[in-house]
N, C-alpha and C positions, 0 to 999 in steps of 0.2 A: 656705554650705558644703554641699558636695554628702554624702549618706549610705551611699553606694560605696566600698566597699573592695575590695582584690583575693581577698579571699576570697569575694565573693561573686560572683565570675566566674568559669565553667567554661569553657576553653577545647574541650575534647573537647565538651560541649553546643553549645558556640556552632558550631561546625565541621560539627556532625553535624544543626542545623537548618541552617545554610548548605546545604550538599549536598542535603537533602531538597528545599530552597526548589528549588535548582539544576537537581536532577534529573527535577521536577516540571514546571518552565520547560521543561527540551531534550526531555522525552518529548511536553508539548503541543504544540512547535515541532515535533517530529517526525511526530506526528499531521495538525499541520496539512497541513504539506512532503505525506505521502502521500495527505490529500483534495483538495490540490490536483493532484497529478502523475494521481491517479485522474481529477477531472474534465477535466483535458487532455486525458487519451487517452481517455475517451469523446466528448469534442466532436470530437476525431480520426476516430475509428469512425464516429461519427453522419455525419460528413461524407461521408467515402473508405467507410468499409467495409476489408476485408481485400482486401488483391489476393491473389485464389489462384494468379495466378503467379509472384508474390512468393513466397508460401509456400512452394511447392514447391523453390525454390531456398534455401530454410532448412536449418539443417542441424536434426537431430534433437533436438539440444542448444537450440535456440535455439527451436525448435517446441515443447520442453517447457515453455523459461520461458516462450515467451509464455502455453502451454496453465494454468500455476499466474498469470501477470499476469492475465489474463480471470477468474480462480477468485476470485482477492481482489477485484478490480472487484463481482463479483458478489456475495462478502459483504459489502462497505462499500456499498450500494446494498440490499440485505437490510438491512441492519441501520438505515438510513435509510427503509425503506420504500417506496425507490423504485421499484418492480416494473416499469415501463417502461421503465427502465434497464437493469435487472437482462435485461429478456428482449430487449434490444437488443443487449446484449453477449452474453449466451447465445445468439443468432444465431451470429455470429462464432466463440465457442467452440465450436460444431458444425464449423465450418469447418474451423478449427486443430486437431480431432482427427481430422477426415476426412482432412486432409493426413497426420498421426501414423498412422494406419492404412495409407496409401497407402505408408508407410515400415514396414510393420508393426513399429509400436510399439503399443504397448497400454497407454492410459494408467486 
């Protein structure tokens, strides 16, 4: 016979490691999801590069996110150590602010 009773289960405790366990899971799942979408679109770059006639047909709004995507690329490649990464995409990022200037925005 088992030495379990229901007093010695906390339902709030059980609930509140559940979520942890849980939350722990979707934010490493989420990390992963963004080092992979990161390496995508550097193998992307690495290939094409930026079309800057592309660009120039962007609207201002969409020149800025790509100008903050290229930013994060560049700290997840910082933070990785991967510096010929980093200044691969930091090419590019010149690019996409040359076009934001050519709109004078000023990022």
């Amino acid at each position: 016979m088992s030495d379990f009773n229901d007093e010695d289960f906390n339902m709030d405790d059980f609930m509140n490691e559940s979520n942890s366990d849980f939350e722990m899971k979707l934010e490493e799942y989420r990390d992963n999801m963004m080092a992979l979408a990161i390496e995508t679109n550097y193998k992307n770059i690495e290939v094409n590069g930026i079309n800057e006639y592309h660009l120039r047909h962007l609207s201002v709004g969409q020149l800025v996110d790509l100008n903050e995507t290229f930013k994060l690329m560049i700290s997840h490649f910082e933070e990785l150590e991967d510096y010929e990464k980093c200044a691969t995409v930091l090419k590019q990022l010149t690019i996409v602010r040359d076009a934001l200037s050519q709109k004078n925005v000023i990022i």
